[in-house]
Each structure stands twice: as C-alpha cells, then as structure tokens.
C-alpha positions, 0 to 999 in steps of 0.5 A: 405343132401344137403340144396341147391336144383335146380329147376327141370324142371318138369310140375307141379303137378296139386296141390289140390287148398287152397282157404282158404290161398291164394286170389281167382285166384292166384297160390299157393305155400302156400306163394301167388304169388303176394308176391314173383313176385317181386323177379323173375323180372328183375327189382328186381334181378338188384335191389338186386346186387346194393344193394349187390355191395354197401353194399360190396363197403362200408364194403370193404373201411371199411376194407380199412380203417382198415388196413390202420391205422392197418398195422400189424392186424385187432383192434376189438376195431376200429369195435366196435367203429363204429357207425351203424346209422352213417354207415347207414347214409352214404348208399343211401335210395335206398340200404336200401329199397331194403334190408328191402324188401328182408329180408321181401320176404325170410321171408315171402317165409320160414314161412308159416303157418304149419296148414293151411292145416288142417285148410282148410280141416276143412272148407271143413268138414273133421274130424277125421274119422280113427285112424292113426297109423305112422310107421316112416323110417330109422333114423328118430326114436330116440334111448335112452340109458336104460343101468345101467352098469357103462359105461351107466350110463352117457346116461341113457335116453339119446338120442344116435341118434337123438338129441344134446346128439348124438352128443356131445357124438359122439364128447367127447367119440366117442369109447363109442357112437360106442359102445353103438351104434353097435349091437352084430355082432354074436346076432344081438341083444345088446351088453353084458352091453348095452341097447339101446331102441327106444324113443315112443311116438310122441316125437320119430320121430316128431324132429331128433334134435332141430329144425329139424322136420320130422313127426311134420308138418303131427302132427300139421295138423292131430290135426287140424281136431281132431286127438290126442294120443287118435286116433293116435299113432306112432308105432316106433322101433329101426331100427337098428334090423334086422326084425326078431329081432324086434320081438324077442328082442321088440315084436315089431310086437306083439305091433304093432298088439296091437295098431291095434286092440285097435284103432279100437275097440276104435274108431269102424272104422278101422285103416289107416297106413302111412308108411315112406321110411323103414317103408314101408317094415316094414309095409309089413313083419308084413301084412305076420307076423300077418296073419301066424299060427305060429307068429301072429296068424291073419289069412288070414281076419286080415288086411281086418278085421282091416285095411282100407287104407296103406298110403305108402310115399316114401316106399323103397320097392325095395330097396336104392341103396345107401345102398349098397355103405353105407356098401361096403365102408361108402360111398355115394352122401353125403360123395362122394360131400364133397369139400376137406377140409370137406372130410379131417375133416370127414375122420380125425373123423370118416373115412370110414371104421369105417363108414362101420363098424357101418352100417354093425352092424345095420342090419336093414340098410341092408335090404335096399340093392337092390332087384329084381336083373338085372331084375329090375336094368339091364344088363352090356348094358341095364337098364329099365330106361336108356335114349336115347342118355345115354353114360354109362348103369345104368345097370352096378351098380359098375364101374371101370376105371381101372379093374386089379385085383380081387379087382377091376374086370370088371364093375358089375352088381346090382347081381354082387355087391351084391355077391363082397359085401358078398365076401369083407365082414366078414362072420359074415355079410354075414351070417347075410344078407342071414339069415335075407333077400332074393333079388330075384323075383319070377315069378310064383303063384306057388313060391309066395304062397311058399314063404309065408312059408319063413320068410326071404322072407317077406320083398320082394314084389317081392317074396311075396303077398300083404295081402288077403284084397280085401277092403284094399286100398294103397296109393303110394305117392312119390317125383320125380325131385330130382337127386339119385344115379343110380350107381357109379365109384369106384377104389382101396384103395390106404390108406395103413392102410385102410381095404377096398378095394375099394372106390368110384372114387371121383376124376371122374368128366365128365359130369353127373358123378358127383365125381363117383356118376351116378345121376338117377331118384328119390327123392333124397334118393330113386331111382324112380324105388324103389319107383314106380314100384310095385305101378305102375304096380308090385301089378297090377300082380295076383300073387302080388295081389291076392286079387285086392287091390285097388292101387293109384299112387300119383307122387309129383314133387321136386319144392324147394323154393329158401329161404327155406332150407329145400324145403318148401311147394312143395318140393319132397325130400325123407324127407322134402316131409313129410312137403309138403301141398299137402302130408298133404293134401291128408293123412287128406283126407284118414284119415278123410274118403275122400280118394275117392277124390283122382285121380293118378297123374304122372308125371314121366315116371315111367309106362314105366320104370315099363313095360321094367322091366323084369318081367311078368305076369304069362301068358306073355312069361318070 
C-alpha cells in the first residue's frame, strides 16, 4: 500500500458539515482551513525551501568541515562533539520560525481528534439505537495459532498474520510460517498437526499491527454515542477458507446467526450489519445460506425478520481484479511499482512463484476473482468504462507485447484469462475454484431462482437474488479517485528455476502504463465497477431484487491530506476510508436510527458505466 497519495481532481463531495470541530463558516477537513492556509500559499512554499536551502547549506559545510579534517572516513566522535545550541546559534531567527511552524501545521494536519464524530452526533441527539455487527475483509482479521503439535508449540496463541509475531516468524522460519500459514490443498481445510483459528473479539480487526488501525476509528466513535460489547459485536473469520468451509470447519454462518438473533432479542431492535471489502460477499452468501431448508433453516422472513439495514463499504461484490494476477503469477500494482533494489529484496525473500503459491492455498482469496465476465469488464474492443480518446480497451484484461507461443497467446479477455489461469494451474486448484464458485450471469428470473438451489452460486450477485426483505435497507458506501488496476501487460518468464509462466512486463512504462499496470477507476484496491454497479443499477433489476429493497448509493471522493500517511479525514482509499469522518458519520447515523437522513451522492460516472454494462432487465432485448 502506497503511503504517498495524489490529490485527484475530483469535485468535492458535499460532506455532512461538523459545526461542532470547526469554527462557524469555515470548510472542514476536521483540521480547519484557517490552520493549513498558510501552507498553500505562495509565500509560505518560498518560506519553507529557504528554510530547506539553509538548513541543507549548513549540514553540508558541516559535512565539508568533517571530511576536510577526516580524509579517509567520517569520526562519529567529530558529530557527537557538536553542540546543538551552537548550531542553532549560527541559523538565522527566520529558518528556525518557519521550521517550528511547519512541525507545528503537519502535526496539527495528522492528529485529529478520532472522536469528534461521535461526539458531534451526540449533540445532534443520536444514540445507539441498532445492534451492530461488523464483518470485517480480507486480511485485516488476525489469524492465531492454536496447534499443540511440536512444531506449534512456539506460536501457541500467537498471531501468524496480523501482528509483529507475523513477521518475525516470517523472518526467522519462513518454511514454518508457510506451513502454518497454507491450507491443505486436497481439504482446503488444516494441514495434518496444524490449527490456525481467527482472533474474536474487537481485538481481531481493530489493529493489523501496532499502530496500524483498520476498524478502531468506527469503534472509538460507535462507543461515543453508547455502543459497547454488549450491542456490538464483530463476527470475524478466518478468511483464508473457501465459504463453504467456513461453515464446515468454523460453523461460522451458524455463529453468525447466532449473533444476529441474541442481539435483537437483547436489544428489541433489529441488527444493523457493516460489511467491508470481502466481508461483503461473505455477508451475501450467508442472506442465501440462512434462509435455505437444508443449511440455516431461516426461511424466506429471516433477514426482514432480523435485520434493519446492510451497511456495504468498499464491498467487492463483482470481484478485485488484482486478485487475478495475485494467484496467476504473485503479482500486483504493489509488487509490479517496486524500484529495483526493493524488488531485488523481495523476490530474494520470498519470490513470486512462493507468493503464488501461498494465495492459491487461501481459497478464500479467490473468491475475489472477477466475475460477470466480458458482459460486464469487456470485449477485446470494448470495455464499459472505457473513455474517450483510450488508446488501449480495458477490454482486454491480459496483455502480450510479444504473442508467440501458447504461454503468451493473443491478448485476452476477463473470460479468457480465467480459462489460461485454470489451464497454467494445478488441478488441485482448478478443481477447487469450479467446486467452491460461479463467475457467470444469469439473465432470466427463471435461472435466478434456480440458481438459489446451487450453493456455489451464492457468492454471485449476478447469478442470485438479494433476500425476500421488503424493509431491508442497504447502503453502498465507497471511495473513488484513487487509480486501480483495470489490466495488465505480461511477458513470459525467462528465470529458468521459475515455474510460472508469465509475469507481469514491469519493463512497460509508456504513458498511463504504468510497469505493465493499466490504471482504471476505483478506490485503490477495487475497481469502480466492483464497487458500484449492482448498487447503482444491478439490485434496481426485478430478478436481482424481487423484494424492492431500498438501495442508497454513497460515492466518497479520494481527497488525501498531504502530512497524513495514511490519508486522513476525507481519503477515499479502500482501507483507510474506514477512518474517514464522513463514513463514521453516516454508519452513527444508520446505527442510531437516522438513516433517512441520508441522500445518494456521485460523483463518479458510475450510472453510465452501470448502463454500457451488457446485462438487461428481463423485458429489454438481450
């Protein structure tokens, strides 16, 4: 994850206003305008490189200084004898002034106050109203080590993904962690004398590691108007299963629908959900597995029964397409951008191919992989959210400079490369993913309520229906601004001890290619399309939503701040967004009752995207 951001040149999104942080009148990024103007001006910019020029000036006579009297190599001992008040002495007053109030602006510009939200919602009346229940997204669950076996014994209960434990056990017995850390690929369940479970609790997704929060900032603020582990709770699971095995190996769904009921009959209102990125498509396959017969045993009423309000963040429901690269070849943007030396590290330490490796024995990770086919991501010309002027259609998801033999044939469609990555997989993998998932589209009522009967269809919402809920309300809230991966260029594998095939063309730099990475719409992690278009127009068709479930479309634009390295207050990134104020904001406001409140706000073009998508409603001509 990149920790410098580019200011998009998005509108604004018309933000619900904090009159309780910032004075009367001002705009507000949580840090008032007034405290950060003087860092845009003119002025201040010629400020701060004089204060740069100098302060570089000095340390390099310094330096001069040193190796003047030290011809061979630098004394340690000549720098602790300087004196820093002398140093101090010897800088204009102006370089210091202006260097105390530029520590003083970017400090003032990253900590911000995690619950002035909440805070200012409490003023306005609002409480806790619904129990809340947060289905967390892929990774950002710890997984803990529960095995008693020998080669356990040194993890038990330690985290092996999601802590400093990670990594050092990643560092000192990398064979061991990969051991630990792999399904079974025959079971897709434990390996024999391994037990990994999901952390519970709070603790299982507010950090990834010290000091990296994920879900802690919407904690900090659902407690400030009175939620607590009596009324909220966070159903975490151990993402790595495929779905189905979620319930065989965890009873996870049984759990979930546990948690469901005890809260409503606790509280005497019904739950509200918040899914993030993979917990989304979790979150829809159990709404199929609890109403079925045979598996939950709900019925067709559960989810209107139980469930007030679907708060969908960032949902991946149609897929991440990085997830295709990820197992094709353990590779993505974030590996693909690497300057040279880091790549050198990283392939010396843990190389592609035993990148692969891992993410094809986490199924879970796979049932990310695209789906709704060329109908929704393009033809070898045509894409739907291809623009004007575009050189090179998204349409063509795998890309080849060279197209000379089967292992780099002509360039290939979403379809297309999912059928090359079942054909350059083990069989154990490809039977796996056609066993445990369906990427298609269904196009008639007919074939959704058939569908029903098909587990493996559950994850699709393309190939299923939303639950018979006529009260439910979903809301879709997402970041947009923020260049994804759309497609990619790839070239044969020319390391002779590798096993891929192909990889990524890194080498490819011309215009928005960017190191083989064609950049598209989206948050940074998901493409728009993913994220928008069964709230913006798929869920409007009868067949996708019999019912009529009321959907609100909520686009957050990518607005970083500057100092802040993990966006602040108005980013639209796929992770950091769950910090953003305007998101809290509007989860408190579902939460405690006020979701009426809310009106849909874009501010991409995903309506029109959603309408070049090839797939119609049941009356139009297909």
């Amino acid at each position: 994850m990149s920790f410098l951001r580019r200011r998009t040149l998005l509108q604004s999104t018309p933000d619900i206003p904090y009159e309780a942080i910032a004075d009367k009148g001002e705009e507000v990024r949580l840090v008032p305008v007034s405290k950060l103007k003087k860092l845009s001006s003119g002025n201040k910019s010629k400020r701060r490189n004089g204060f740069i020029f100098g302060l570089g000036g000095l340390f390099g006579l310094i330096l001069a200084a040193l190796f003047a009297n030290h011809h061979d190599v630098i004394s340690l001992e000549s720098i602790m004898d300087l004196n820093l008040e002398s140093v101090l002495d010897v800088i204009p007053a102006g370089i210091i002034r202006d260097a105390k109030e530029l520590t003083e602006h970017e400090r003032n510009a990253v900590k911000y106050d995690s619950f002035a939200v909440g805070l200012h919602l409490r003023s306005q009346g609002v409480k806790a109203v619904h129990p809340v229940i947060m289905i967390p997204g892929v990774i950002s669950t710890g997984l803990e080590s529960w095995g008693t076996e020998e080669a356990s014994r040194q993890y038990f209960r330690k985290r092996l993904w999601g802590s400093w434990s990670m990594m050092r056990a990643l560092v000192l017995d990398k064979a061991s962690w990969k051991r630990h850390i792999m399904l079974d690929q025959n079971t897709g369940l434990d390996p024999p004398g391994i037990k990994i479970r999901a952390a519970q609790g709070f603790d299982a997704a507010d950090f990834f590691i010290t000091g990296y929060w994920i879900w802690n900032k919407i904690l900090e603020n659902l407690a400030t108007i009175g939620y607590d582990p009596t009324n909220a709770f966070t159903a975490a699971y151990d993402w790595r299963l495929s779905y189905k095995n979620l319930e065989i190996r965890d009873q996870y769904f049984t759990r979930l629908k546990s948690y469901i009921e005890t809260a409503v009959k606790t509280s005497g209102q019904k739950a509200v959900l918040v899914s993030h990125s993979m917990g989304s498509p979790v979150l829809f396959y159990f709404f199929h597995w609890v109403e079925a017969k045979e598996h939950g045993g709900g019925g067709p009423d559960w989810v209107d029964t139980y469930v007030e309000a679907w708060i969908n963040i960032s949902g991946c429901m149609l897929g991440a397409l990085k997830g295709l690269p990820a197992v094709l070849s353990g590779e993505m943007k974030d590996t693909a951008q690497l300057n040279a030396f880091a790549v050198y590290g990283l392939e010396k330490f843990l190389a592609k191919e035993e990148r692969a490796e891992i993410f094809r024995a986490m199924p879970g990770i796979s049932s990310m992989l695209p789906k709704g086919g060329n109908a929704v991501w393009g033809t070898k010309t045509w894409a739907p959210d291809d623009l004007p002027g575009q050189k090179v259609s998204y349409g063509t998801f795998i890309n080849f400079r060279e197209s000379n033999s089967t292992q780099s044939p002509a360039n290939l469609t979403i379809e297309e490369s999912m059928d090359y990555l079942l054909r350059n997989t083990d069989p154990w993998y490809k039977n796996m993913i056609l066993s445990s998932y369906s990427h298609g589209v269904a196009h008639t009522t007919a074939e959704v309520q058939h569908n029903e009967r098909d587990m493996k269809k559950w994850i699709n919402p393309l190939e299923t229906r939303l639950p018979l809920a006529p009260h439910l309300k979903i809301y879709c809230f997402y970041g947009i601004g923020k260049k994804t991966e759309r497609s990619y260029f790839y070239r044969e594998d020319q390391d002779p001890q590798s096993k891929l095939n192909v990889t990524i063309d890194t080498a490819l730099t011309l215009g928005e290619i960017d190191h083989g990475i064609i950049p598209g719409e989206g948050d940074g992690t998901v493409p728009l399309i993913s994220n928008g278009y069964m709230c913006a127009k798929g869920w409007k068709m009868k067949r996708y939503n019999p019912a009529g479930v009321q959907i609100k479309v909520y686009e957050m634009p990518h607005e970083p701040d500057r100092f802040s390295p993990r966006g602040g207050p108005n980013t639209g990134d796929h992770v950091d967004i769950l910090g953003r104020s305007s998101l809290n904001d509007l989860i408190l406001r579902v939460a405690g009752g006020k979701g009426d409140q809310i009106e849909e706000n874009y501010v991409s073009d995903i309506r029109q995207y959603a309408e070049n998508v090839k797939i119609y409603d049941d009356d139009e001509s297909l």
